[in-house]
C-alpha positions as CSV (number, residue, x, y, z in Angstrom):
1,X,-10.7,-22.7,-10.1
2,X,-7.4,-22.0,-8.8
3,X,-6.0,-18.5,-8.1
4,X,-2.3,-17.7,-7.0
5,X,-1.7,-14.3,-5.4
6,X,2.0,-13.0,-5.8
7,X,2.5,-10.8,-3.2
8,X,5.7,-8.2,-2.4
9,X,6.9,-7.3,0.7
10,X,5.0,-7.7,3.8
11,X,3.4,-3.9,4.0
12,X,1.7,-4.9,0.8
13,X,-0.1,-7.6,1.9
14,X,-3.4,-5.8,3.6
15,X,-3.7,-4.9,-0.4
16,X,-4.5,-8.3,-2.0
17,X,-6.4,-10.0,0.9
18,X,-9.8,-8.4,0.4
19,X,-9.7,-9.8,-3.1
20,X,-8.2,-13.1,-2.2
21,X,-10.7,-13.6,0.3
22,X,-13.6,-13.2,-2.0
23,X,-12.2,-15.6,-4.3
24,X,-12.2,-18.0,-1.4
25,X,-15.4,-17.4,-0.2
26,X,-17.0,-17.8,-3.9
27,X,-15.4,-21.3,-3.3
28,X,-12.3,-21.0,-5.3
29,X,-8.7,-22.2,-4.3
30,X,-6.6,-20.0,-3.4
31,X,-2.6,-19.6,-2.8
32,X,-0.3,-16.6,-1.6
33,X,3.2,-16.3,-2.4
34,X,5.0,-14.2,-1.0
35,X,8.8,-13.3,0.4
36,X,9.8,-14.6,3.6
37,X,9.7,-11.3,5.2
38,X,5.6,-10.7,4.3
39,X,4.6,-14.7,5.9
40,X,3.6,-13.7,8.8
41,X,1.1,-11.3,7.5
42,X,-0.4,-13.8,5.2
43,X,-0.9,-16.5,7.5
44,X,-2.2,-14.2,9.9
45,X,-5.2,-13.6,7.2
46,X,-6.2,-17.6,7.4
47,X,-5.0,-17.9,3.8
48,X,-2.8,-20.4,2.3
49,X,0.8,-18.9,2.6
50,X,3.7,-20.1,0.3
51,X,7.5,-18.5,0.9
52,X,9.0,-17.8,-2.1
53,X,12.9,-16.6,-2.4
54,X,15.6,-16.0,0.5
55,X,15.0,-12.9,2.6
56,X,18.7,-11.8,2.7
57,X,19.2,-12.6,-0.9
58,X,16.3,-11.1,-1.9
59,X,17.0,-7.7,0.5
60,X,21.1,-7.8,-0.8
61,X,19.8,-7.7,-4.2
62,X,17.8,-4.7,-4.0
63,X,20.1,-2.8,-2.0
64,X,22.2,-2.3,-5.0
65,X,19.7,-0.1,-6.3
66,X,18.3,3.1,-4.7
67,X,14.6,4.0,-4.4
68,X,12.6,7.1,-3.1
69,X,11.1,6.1,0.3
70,X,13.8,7.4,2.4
71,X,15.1,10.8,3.7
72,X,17.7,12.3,1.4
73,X,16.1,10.7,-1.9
74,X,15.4,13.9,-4.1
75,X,12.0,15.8,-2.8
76,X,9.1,17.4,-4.3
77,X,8.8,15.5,-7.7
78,X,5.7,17.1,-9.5
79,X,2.9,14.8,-10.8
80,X,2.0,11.5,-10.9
81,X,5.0,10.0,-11.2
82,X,3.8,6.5,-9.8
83,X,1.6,6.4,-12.8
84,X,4.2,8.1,-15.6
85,X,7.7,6.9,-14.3
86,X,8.8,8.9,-17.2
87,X,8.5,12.2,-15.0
88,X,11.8,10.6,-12.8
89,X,15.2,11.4,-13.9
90,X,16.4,8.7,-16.0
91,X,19.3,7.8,-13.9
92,X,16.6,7.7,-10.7
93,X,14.1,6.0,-13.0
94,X,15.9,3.2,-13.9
95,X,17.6,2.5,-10.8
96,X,14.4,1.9,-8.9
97,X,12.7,0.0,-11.4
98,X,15.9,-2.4,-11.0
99,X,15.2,-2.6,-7.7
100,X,12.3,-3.6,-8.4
101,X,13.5,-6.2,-10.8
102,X,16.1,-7.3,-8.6
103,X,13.8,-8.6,-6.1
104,X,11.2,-9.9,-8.9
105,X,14.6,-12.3,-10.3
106,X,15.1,-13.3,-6.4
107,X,11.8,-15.0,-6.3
108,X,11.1,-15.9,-9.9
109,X,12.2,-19.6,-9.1
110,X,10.1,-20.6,-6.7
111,X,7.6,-18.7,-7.8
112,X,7.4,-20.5,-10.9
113,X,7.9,-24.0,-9.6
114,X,5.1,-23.2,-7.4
115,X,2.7,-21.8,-10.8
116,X,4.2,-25.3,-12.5
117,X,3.3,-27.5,-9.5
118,X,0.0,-26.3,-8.6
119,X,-1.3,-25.6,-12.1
120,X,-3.3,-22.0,-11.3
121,X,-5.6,-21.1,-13.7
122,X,-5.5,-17.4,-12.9
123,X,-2.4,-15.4,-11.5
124,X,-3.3,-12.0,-9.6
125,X,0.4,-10.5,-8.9
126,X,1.1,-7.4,-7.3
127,X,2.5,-4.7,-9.5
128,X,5.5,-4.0,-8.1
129,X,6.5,-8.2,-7.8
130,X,6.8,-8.7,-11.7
131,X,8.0,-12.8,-10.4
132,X,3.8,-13.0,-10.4
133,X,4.2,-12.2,-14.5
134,X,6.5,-14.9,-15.1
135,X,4.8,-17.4,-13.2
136,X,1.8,-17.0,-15.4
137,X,3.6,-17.4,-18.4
138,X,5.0,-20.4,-17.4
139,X,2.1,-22.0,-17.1
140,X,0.3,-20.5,-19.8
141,X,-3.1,-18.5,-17.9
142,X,-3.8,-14.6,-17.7
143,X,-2.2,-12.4,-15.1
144,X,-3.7,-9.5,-13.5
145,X,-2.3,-6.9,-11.7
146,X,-3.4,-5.6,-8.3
147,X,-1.8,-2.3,-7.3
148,X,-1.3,-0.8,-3.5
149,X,-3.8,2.2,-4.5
150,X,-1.2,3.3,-6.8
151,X,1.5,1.6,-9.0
152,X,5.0,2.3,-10.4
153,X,4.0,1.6,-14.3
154,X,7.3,1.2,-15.6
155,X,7.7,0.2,-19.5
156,X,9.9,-2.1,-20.1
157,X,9.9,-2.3,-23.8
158,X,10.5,1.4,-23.9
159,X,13.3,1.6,-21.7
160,X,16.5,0.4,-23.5
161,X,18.8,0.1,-20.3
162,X,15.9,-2.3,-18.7
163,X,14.9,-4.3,-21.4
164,X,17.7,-7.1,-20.7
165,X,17.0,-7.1,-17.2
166,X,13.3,-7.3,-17.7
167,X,13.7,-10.2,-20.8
168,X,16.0,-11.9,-18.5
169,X,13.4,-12.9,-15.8
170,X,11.6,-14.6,-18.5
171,X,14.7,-16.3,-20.6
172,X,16.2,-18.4,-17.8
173,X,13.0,-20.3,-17.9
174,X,12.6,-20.5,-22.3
175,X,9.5,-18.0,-22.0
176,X,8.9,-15.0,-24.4
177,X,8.0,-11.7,-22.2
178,X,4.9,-11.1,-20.9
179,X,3.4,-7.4,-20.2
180,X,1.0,-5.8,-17.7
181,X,-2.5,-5.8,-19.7
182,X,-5.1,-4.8,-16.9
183,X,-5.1,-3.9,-13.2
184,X,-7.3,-3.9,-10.4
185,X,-6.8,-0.9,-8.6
186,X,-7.9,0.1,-5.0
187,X,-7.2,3.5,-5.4
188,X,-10.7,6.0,-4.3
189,X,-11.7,7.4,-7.8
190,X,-11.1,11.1,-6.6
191,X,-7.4,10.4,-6.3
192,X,-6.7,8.1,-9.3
193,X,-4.9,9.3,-12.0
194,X,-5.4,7.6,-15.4
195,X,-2.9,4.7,-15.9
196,X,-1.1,3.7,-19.3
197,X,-3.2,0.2,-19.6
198,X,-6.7,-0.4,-18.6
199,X,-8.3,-0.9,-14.8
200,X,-10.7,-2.7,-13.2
201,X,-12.2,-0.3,-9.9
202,X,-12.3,-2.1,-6.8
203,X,-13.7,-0.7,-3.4
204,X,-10.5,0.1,-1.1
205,X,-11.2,-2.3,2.1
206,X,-9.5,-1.3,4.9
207,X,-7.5,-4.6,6.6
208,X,-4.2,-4.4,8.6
209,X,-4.5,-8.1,10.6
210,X,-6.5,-9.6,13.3
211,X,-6.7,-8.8,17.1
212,X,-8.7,-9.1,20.2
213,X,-11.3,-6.0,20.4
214,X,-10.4,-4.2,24.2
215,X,-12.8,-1.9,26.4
216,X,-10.4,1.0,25.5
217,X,-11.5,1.0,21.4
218,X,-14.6,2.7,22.3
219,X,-13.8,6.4,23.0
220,X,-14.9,7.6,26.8
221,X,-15.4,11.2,28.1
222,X,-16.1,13.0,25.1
223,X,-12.4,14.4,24.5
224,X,-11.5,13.8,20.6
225,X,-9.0,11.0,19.6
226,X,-5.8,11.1,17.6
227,X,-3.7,8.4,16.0
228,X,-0.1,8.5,15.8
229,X,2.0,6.3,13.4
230,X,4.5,5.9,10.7
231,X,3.1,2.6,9.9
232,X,5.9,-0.4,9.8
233,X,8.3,0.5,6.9
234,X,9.5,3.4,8.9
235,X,11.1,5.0,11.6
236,X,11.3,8.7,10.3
237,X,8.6,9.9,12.9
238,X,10.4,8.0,15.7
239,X,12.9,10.9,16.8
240,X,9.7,13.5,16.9
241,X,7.5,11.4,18.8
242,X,7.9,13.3,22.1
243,X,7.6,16.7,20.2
244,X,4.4,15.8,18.6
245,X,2.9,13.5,21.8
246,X,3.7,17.5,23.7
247,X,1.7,19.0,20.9
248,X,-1.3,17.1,21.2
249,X,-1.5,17.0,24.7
250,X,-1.7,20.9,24.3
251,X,-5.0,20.5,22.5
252,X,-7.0,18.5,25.3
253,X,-7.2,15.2,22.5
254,X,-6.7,11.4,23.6
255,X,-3.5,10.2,22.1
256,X,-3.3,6.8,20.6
257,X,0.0,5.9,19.6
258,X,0.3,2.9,16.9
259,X,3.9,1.5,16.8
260,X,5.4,-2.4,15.2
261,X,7.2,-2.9,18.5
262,X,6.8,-0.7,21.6
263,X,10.2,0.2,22.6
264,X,9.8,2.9,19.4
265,X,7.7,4.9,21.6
266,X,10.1,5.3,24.7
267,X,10.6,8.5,24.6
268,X,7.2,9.5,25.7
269,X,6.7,6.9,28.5
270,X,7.4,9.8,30.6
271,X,4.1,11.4,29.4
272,X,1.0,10.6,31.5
273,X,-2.2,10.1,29.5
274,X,-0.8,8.0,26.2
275,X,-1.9,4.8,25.1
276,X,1.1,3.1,23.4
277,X,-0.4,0.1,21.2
278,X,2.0,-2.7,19.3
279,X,1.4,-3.9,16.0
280,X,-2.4,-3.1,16.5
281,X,-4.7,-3.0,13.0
282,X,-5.1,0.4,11.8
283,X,-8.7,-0.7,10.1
284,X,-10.0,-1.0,14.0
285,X,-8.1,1.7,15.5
286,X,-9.1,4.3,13.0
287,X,-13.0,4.4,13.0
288,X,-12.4,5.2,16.8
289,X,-10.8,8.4,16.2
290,X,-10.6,12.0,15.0
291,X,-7.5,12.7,13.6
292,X,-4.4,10.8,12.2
293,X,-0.9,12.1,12.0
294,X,1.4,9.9,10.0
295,X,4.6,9.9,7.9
296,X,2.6,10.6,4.2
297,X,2.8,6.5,4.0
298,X,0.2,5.7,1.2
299,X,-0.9,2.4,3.1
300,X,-1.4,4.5,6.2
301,X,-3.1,7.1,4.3
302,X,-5.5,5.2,2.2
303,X,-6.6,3.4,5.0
304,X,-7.3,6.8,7.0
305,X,-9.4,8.0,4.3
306,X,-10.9,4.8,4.0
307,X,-12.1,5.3,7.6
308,X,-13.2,9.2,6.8
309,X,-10.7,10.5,9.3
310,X,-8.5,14.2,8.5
311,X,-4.9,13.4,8.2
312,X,-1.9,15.6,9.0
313,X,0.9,14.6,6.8
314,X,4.7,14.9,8.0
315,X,6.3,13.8,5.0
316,X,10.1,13.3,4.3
317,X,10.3,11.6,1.3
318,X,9.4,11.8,-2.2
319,X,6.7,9.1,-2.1
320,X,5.5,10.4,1.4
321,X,5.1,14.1,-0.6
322,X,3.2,12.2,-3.2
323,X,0.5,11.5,-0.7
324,X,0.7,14.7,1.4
325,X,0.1,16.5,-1.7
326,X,-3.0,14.1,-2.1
327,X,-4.4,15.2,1.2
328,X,-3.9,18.9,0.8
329,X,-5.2,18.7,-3.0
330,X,-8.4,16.7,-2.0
331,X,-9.1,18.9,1.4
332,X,-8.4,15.8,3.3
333,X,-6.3,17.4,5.9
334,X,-3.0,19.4,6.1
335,X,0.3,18.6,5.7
336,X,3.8,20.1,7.6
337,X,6.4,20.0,4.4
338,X,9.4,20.0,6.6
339,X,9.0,18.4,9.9
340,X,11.8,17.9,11.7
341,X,11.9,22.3,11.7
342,X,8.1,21.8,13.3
343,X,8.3,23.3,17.0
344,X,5.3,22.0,19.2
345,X,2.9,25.2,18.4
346,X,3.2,24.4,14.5
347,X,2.1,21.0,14.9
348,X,-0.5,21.7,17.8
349,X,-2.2,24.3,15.3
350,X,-1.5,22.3,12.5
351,X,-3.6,19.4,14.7
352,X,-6.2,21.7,16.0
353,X,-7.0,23.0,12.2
354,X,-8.1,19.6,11.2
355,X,-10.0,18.9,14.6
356,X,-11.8,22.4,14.8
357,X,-12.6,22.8,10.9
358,X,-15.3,20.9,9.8
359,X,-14.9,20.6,6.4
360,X,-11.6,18.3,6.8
361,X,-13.9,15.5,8.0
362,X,-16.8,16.6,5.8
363,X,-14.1,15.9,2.7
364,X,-12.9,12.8,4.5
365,X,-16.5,11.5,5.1
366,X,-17.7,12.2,1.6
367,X,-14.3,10.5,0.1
368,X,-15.4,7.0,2.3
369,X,-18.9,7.2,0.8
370,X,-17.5,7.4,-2.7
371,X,-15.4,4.2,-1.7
372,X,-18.6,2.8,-0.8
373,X,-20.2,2.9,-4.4
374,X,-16.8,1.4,-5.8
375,X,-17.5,-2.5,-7.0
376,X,-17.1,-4.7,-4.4
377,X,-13.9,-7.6,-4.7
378,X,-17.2,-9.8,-4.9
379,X,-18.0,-8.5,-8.6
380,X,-14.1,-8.0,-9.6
381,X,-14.1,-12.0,-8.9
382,X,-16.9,-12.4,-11.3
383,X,-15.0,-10.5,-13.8
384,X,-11.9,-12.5,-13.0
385,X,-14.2,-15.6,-13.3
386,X,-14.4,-14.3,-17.0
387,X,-10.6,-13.6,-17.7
388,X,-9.9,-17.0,-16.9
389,X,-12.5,-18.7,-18.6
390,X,-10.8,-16.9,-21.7
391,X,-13.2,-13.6,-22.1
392,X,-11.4,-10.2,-23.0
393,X,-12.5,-8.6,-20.2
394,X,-10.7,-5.1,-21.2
395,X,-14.4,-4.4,-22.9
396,X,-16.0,-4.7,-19.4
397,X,-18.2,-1.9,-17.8
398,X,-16.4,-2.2,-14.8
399,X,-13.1,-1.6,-16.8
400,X,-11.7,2.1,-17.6
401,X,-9.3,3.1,-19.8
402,X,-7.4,6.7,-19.7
C-alpha cells in the first residue's frame, strides 16, 4: 500500500512522523510532501521527502491575510476556538482561514501531480494544508486528517465568503469538493475538546529531529533543571531572555537554553553557568529536566506534557493564550499573562512555584500516563489499513464522535 503524507510548514512536521513511520515499518510505502521551507525536517526523519510549491510564493500569498500567532493580534479569545472557528470575529475568521487557503492553492499543483504520478492509495494530510484534500480527490482514495494536537475546523460550506475560495482549489483541476470526514488527533484526552466530525485517538509521541546524545543530557549535582525556549516559529521571548536567564539563576536551578540558531541567545553570554543549545530536539532535552518556560507554543507545550514536565507559560498571542489557559486549567503549571511587565522576582516565583509545589509535576506525570494508554500510531495504521481497503471506519471503537 501506498501512503502520501501532506505536510504544512516545517514546525508541523514532528506531528505526522510518528504515524508515517509506523506505516513504514508495517511495510507500507510511504511519501511526504511538504513546502520547501519544512524539507529539511522531513529528510532529517529518514522519510521520503517531496517539495511541493515555491517558498516565496507560497509565504507572499499568505501574507495577504492576517492570522493570530503574533503580538498585537486581538488577545484573550474565550473557548475553543481552534475547534469552533465560529467563536472568531467574522472578519478575523475568515481572513485566517484564507490564509490558510492561500498556501493550500500555492501547493495544490504539485501536490496533485505528485497524488496522479505516484498513485497513493491513502492520503493522510495535515489539517491546516487542505492541498492534501485535493490530491486525494484527484486520484480518487480517502483522506484523513491529522491535526497538530489541535485543529482550526473551518466549514467551508457554511461560510459564504470562503466557499469560492475553497471550490476553487478543487475546479482548476475538474474535481467536485471534498470535505474533512475523520481525523487523527494527537491531542492528550484531558485537553481535547469535542470536534465537529469524528476522531481517531492516537498517543502524542514526542519527536523534534535526531542528534548525537552528549555527557551533559544526564543531570549532575542534584540542582533541578529548567528549559528555556520559544521553539522555532518565534522570537517573542528573545528580548526577555536575560531577564528570565537572571530569574532562574536566583533560584539555584541549571539553565538549559534551547534556541534554532545561537546568536538568539547573546544577550546572556555574559551569564556564567548557561548551557546555550542550537536546534537541539526538545523530545531528548525535556525528560532531563524539571521545568520548561516557553512562549504558550502548542508544539512546545504538548511536547512538555508529553515528557511530564510543569510549564510556565509567557504567552503573547491569542493561540499562545489558548495553551496557557490549558496549563493553568489542567494544573499543569502557571502562566505570566503579560510578560514583557514581568520583573525578575515575578518570574523567579513564578519558576520556584512550579519547582517547589509538587502537585504541578504530579498533574504533569499523571497527564503522560494517560498519553500512555492512548492507541498506539501502530493500531491507527491498522485502522487506516481498513479505510483504504474501503471500510467505513467512522463505526470504529477507536473512533469518537462529539
Amino acid at each position: 500500500m501506498r501512503v502520501l503524507f501532506v505536510a504544512a510548514a516545517g514546525p508541523h512536521v514532528p506531528w505526522i512522523v510518528p504515524l508515517s513511520w509506523a506505516f513504514q515499518l508495517a511495510g507500507h510505502e510511504v511519501r511526504v510532501a511538504v513546502r520547501p521551507q519544512g524539507v529539511d525536517a522531513v529528510k532529517a526523519t529518514g522519510l521520503v521527502t517531496v517539495s511541493v510549491g515555491d517558498e516565496a510564493v507560497i509565504q507572499q500569498a499568505q501574507n495577504r491575510h492576517s492570522g493570530l500567532a503574533y503580538k498585537g493580534t486581538p488577545r484573550n479569545i474565550t473557548g475553543n476556538w481552534f475547534a469552533r472557528p465560529e467563536l472568531l470575529d467574522k472578519e478575523l475568521r475568515v481572513a485566517m482561514a484564507s490564509r490558510l487557503l492561500a498556501a493550500a492553492e500555492a501547493t495544490a499543483e504539485d501536490t496533485v501531480a505528485l497524488a496522479r504520478s505516484w498513485r497513493p492509495d491513502l492520503v493522510v494530510y495535515d489539517t491546516v494544508a487542505s492541498a492534501g484534500l485535493v490530491a486525494a480527490a484527484a486520484v480518487g482514495v480517502p483522506a484523513i486528517g491529522h491535526t497538530a494536537g489541535y485543529t482550526l475546523d473551518f466549514d467551508y460550506r457554511g461560510e459564504p465568503e470562503l466557499w469560492n475560495a475553497y471550490k476553487g482549489l478543487f475546479d482548476r483541476f475538474g474535481l467536485e469538493p471534498v470535505f474533512p470526514e475523520i481525523l487523527v488527533d494527537p491531542c492528550p484526552p484531558s485537553l481535547r475538546d469535542p470536534y465537529r466530525i469524528p476522531w481517531a485517538g492516537m498517543r502524542l509521541v514526542s519527536y523534534n529531529g535526531p542528534v548525537v546524545a552528549e555527557p551533559w543530557l544526564v543531570p549532575s549535582g542534584g540542582r533541578p533543571r529548567v528549559c528555556l525556549t520559544s521553539g522555532i516559529t518565534t522570537t517573542v521571548l528573545d528580548p526577555l531572555t536575560g531577564r528570565i536567564a537572571r530569574a532562574v539563576q536566583k533560584t539555584g536551578a541549571e539553565l538549559v537554553i534551547a534556541v534554532e540558531r545561537a546568536d538568539r541567545a547573546g544577550v546572556v553570554e555574559s551569564l556564567p553557568d548557561i548551557r546555550i543549545v542550537e536546534s537541539f530536539p526538545l523530545s531528548v532535552l525535556l525528560p532531563t529536566c524539571d521545568a520548561v518556560i516557553h512562549h504558550g507554543g502548542l508544539g512546545t507545550g504538548m511536547h512538555t506534557a508529553a515528557n511530564g514536565v510543569p510549564q510556565v507559560t509567557l504567552p503573547q498571542s491569542t493561540s499562545q493564550d489558548f495553551w496557557a489557559h490549558k496549563v493553568e486549567q489542567f494544573g499543569l503549571g502557571v502562566s505570566i499573562a503579560d510578560p514583557e511587565a514581568a520583573d525578575e522576582l515575578a518570574l523567579q516565583q513564578a519558576l520556584e512555584t512550579v519547582l517547589t509545589r509538587p502537585e504541578y509535576r504530579e498533574r504533569a506525570l499523571a497527564l503522560q500516563r494517560e498519553i500512555a494508554t492512548t492507541p498506539s500510531p501502530a493500531s491507527v495504521v491498522s485502522l487506516l489499513e481498513d479505510c483504504a481497503a474501503g471500510a467505513d471506519i467512522r463505526t470504529s471503537p477507536l473512533v469518537a464522535s462529539a
